[in-house]
N, C-alpha and C positions, 0 to 999 in steps of 0.2 A: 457828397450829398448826404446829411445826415440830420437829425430831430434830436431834441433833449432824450427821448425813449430811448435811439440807437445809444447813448450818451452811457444812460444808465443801464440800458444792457451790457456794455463793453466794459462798464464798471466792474456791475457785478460780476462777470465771468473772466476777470483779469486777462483781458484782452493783451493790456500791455504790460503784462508783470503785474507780481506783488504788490512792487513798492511804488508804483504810478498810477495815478488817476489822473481823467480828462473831465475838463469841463468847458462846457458848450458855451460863447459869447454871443449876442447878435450886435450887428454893428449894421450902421448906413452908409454904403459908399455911392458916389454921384458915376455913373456911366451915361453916355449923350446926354446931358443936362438934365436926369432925371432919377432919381434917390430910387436907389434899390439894396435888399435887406441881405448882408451875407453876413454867415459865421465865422466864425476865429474859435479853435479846439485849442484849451491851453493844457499841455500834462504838467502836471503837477507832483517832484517826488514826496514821497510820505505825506501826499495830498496836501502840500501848502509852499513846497518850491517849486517856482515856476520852472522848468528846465527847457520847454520847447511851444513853440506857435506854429499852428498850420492852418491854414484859411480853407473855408471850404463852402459847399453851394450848399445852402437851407433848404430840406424836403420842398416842395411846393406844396404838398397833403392835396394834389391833387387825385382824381380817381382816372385810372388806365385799364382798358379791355386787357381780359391775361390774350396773349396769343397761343402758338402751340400748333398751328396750321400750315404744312408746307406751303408756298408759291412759289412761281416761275419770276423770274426776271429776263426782262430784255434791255440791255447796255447801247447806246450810239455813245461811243466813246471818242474823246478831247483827241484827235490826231490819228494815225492810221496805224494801224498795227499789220508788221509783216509778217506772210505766212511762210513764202521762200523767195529766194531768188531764182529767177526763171534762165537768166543768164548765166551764173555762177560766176559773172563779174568782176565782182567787188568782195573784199573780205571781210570788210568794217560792219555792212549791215549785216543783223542777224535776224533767224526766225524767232519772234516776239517780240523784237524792239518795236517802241511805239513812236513814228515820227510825229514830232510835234511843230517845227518850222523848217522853212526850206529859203535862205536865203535871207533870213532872216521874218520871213512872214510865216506868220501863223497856218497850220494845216486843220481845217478846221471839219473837213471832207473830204471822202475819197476824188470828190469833183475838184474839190479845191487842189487837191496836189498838180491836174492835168491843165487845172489855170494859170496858178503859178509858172511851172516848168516852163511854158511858153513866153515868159517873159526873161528866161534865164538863158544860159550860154549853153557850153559842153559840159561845165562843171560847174555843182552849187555844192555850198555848203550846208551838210545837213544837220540837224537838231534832234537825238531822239533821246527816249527815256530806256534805261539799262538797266534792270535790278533795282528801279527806282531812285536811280540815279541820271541826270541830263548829263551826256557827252554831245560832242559835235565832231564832224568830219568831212573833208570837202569828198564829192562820188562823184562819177562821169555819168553825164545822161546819156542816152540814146536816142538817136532819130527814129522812127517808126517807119520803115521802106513805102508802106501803104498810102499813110494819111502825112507824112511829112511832118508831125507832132511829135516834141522831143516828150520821153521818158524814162523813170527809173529802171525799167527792167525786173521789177517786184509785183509779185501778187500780194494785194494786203486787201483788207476788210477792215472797217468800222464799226463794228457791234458784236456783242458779246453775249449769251444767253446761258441761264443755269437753272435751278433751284436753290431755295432755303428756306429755312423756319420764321417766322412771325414771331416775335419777341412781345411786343407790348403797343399797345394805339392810346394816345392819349384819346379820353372820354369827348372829352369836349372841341378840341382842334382837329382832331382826325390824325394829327403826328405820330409817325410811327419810328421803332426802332429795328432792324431783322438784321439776325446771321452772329451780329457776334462780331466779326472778323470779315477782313475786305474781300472783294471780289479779286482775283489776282489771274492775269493773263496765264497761262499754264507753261507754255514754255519760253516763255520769258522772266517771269518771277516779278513782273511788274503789277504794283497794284492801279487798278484798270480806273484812267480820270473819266468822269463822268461829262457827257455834253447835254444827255436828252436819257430821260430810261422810265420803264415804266414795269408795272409789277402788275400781276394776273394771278386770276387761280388754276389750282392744276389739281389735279386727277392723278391721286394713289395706284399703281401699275401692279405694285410688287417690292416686295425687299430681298436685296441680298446680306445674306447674316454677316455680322464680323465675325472674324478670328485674327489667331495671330499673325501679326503683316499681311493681314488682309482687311482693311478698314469696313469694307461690306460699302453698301449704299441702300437708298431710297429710290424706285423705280418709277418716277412721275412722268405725265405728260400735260400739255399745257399748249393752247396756241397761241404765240406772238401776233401783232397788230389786231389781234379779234379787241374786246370789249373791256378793257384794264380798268384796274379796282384802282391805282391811283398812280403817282409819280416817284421815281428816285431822283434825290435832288443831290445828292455826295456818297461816297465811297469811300470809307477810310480805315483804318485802322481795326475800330469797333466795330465795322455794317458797313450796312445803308439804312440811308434816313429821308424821308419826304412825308407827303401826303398825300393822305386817301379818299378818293371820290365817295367810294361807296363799300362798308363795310361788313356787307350780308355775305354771308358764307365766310367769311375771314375771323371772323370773333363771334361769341356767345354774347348778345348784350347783354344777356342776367350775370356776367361774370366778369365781376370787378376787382381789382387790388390795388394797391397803394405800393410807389415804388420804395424799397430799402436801399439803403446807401452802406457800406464799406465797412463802415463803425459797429453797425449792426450785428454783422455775418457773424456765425459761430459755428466750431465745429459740429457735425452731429448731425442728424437728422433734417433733411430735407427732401422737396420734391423736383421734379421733371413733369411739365405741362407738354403732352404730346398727343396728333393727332394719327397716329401711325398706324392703331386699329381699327382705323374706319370712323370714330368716335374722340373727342378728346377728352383724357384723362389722366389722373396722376399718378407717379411712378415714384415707389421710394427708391433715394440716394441718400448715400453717406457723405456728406464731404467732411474730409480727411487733412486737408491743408487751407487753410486761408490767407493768403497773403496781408501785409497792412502795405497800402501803396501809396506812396505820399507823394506822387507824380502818376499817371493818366503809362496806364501799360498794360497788357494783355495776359494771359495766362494766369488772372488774379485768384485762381481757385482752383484745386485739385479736389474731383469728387469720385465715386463705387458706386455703380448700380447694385441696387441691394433687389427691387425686385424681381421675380422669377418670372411675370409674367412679359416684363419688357426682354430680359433674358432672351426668354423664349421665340419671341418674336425676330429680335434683333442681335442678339447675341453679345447687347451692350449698347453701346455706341457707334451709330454709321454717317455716312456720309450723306447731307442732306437732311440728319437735324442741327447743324449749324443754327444757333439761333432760340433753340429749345427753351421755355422759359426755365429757370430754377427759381422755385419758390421756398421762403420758408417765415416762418410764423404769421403766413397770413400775405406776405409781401412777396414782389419780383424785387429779387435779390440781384439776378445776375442772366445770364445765358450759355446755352453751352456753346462750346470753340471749336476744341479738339476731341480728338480722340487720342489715346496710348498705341500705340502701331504693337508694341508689345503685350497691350492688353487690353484689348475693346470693350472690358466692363468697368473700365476707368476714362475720364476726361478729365479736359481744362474744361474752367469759365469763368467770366469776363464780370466784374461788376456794371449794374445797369449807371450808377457814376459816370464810367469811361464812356460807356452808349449813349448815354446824353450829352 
C-alpha cells in the first residue's frame, strides 16, 4: 500500500541505497468484471535502469479512527478443540488439536461431533489441525454405558476468549483491523479458525510490568454474550478483521488518520497510540529496524520505547497491547506484535499493508 508521497519520501531518505530510486506507476487491471486502479513500483539503478518491478495496493486516502483501546474477544471457533483426554486411550489426539472432520464430515459443533459419531462404527477416522497443519488418524469410539451413544472419550470446547488492542476502524464502513497477529490456541500452537466471534469492551484491572522473561500483561475484564461493539469475521496471520455495530467508547471520532504503507516507513522517531492510563495518548518510540517486504510477513519492524512515562507504567511492552497503533508523520504505519522476551522496552510491528 503506498502514494506517490510514500514514493518520494523513500526517495529522499534512500530507503533502498544510494544508487536506486523508485518510481510509483498507476495501472488498471479488471478483477470480477470491473476496473480497479493498482501500482507497479519500478527501481530504477542510477535513476533510469530499470532493474526490478513490484506491484502494490494504491493508498485509498481514505480517513480511519486511530484505535489504541483494549477489547475482549469472544471466538466460536471452525471445529472443536481438545482439552484432554479423559480416557488416556488413544495417543494420536492431543491437548489443543482442533478436530475439524470426523469421517469425513465436517465438525462444525460440539453438538455436531455427538451427531455424527452416531452414524459411525467403533472406528472413525479423524481430521484435525496440528501446529496448523491437517493430519488425520483412524480413533476408537466409545460406547457410553448410560445413554448407549457412541463417543470420543475427549473433553473439548469450541470457543475461545482474550483481549487485544484496536489498531484502526475505517471512517466510513465501520472495518476494523486489531492485534497485529492471530489469535493462536495456547497449547496447541494452532492459529484458532473462526466460525462466529464477536468483540466487546472491557475494563482496565490493572498492569503487570514487563521485565526480563517476563513479558508482564494488561489486566482487563470484560463480559462475553453481554452487548458486543461488533463482529470477527477471520483470524489470520495479521488480526482479526470485521465489523463494528457501534463505535462509542472504542474510538475518539475527533481522531483521524490516514493509513501509511511500507514505502513510507523510516527509521526514527515515531509513536505508540495507547489507552493504558485510563485516557488515550501518545508514547514516543524509536524504530530502529524496518524491514522492505516484498511478500505479506510479520515481524516487519523492530522499535525502543523511548518514553519514561509508558516506561513507567509498563515497563515497555506487555501483553495485551498487541495491536497498538504505531504512528508516524501523521499516519498508521503499522501496529505492535511482539515483545523482546530479552527486553520489554523493545518490539516487533507489523505493517498496516499486511493488516489489510
Amino acid at each position: 500500500m503506498t502514494n506517490y508521497e510514500d514514493i518520494n519520501n523513500a526517495n529522499e531518505n534512500k530507503v533502498f541505497g544510494h544508487l536506486i530510486k523508485s518510481e510509483l506507476k498507476e495501472k488498471e487491471k479488471i478483477v470480477g468484471g470491473q476496473k480497479t486502479k493498482q501500482g507497479e513500483v519500478v527501481f530504477k539503478l542510477f535513476g533510469f535502469i530499470p532493474v526490478k518491478k513490484v506491484n502494490v495496493v494504491l493508498s485509498d486516502d481514505q480517513e480511519y479512527y486511530v484505535g489504541g483501546v483494549p477489547i475482549g474477544l469472544s471466538i466460536n471457533t471452525d471445529g472443536a478443540i481438545v482439552i484432554s483426554d479423559e480416557n488416556e486411550k488413544d495417543s494420536f489426539l492431543r491437548e489443543g488439536d482442533i478436530i475439524t472432520e470426523i469421517n469425513g464430515v465436517e465438525v462444525e459443533t460440539l453438538d455436531s461431533i455427538s451427531e455424527i459419531l452416531q452414524n459411525c462404527g467403533e472406528e472413525v477416522e479423524i481430521k484435525v489441525l496440528r501446529k496448523n497443519k491437517e493430519i488425520k488418524s483412524l480413533v476408537k469410539t466409545v460406547r457410553d454405558s448410560e445413554t448407549g451413544r457412541l463417543k470420543l472419550g475427549l473433553w473439548v470446547k469450541d470457543d475461545i476468549s482474550g483481549i487485544g488492542t484496536l489498531t484502526f476502524v475505517n471512517k466510513n464502513s465501520y472495518r476494523y483491523g486489531a492485534l497485529g497477529h492471530p489469535i493462536v490456541e495456547g497449547s496447541g500452537g494452532n492459529v484458532v479458525p473462526v466460525s462466529t466471534g464477536k468483540i466487546y469492551q472491557c475494563n482496565l484491572i490493572g498492569i503487570n510490568k514487563g521485565k526480563k522473561n517476563d513479558p508482564g500483561e494488561l489486566r482487563c475484564i470484560f463480559v462475553p454474550n453481554s452487548q458486543s461493539k461488533g463482529n470477527i469475521e477471520s483470524n489470520d496471520k495479521f488480526g482479526i478483521k470485521g465489523v463494528l455495530d457501534d463505535v462509542s467508547g472504542l474510538v475518539d471520532e475527533n481522531l483521524t488518520a490516514k493509513l501509511g504503507g511500507r514505502l513510507g516507513v523510516k527509521m526514527g522517531k515515531a509513536k505508540i497510540i495507547s489507552s493504558i492510563s485510563g485516557i488515550r495518548e501518545e508514547y514516543d518510540i524509536e524504530i530502529i529496524k524496518a524491514n522492505y517486504q516484498k511478500s505479506a510477513n510479520d515481524k516487519s519492524l523492530v522499535f525502543r520505547v523511548k518514553d519514561k512515562r509508558l516506561l513507567e507504567l509498563t515497563g515497555g511492552i506487555v501483553q495485551g497491547m498487541s495491536g497498538s497503533p504505531i504512528m508516524q508523520d501523521g499516519k498508521i504505519i503499522g501496529a505492535v506484535t511482539h515483545v523482546f522476551m530479552s527486553d520489554p522496552t523493545k518490539g516487533y510491528g507489523v505493517y498496516t499493508d499486511w493488516m489489510l
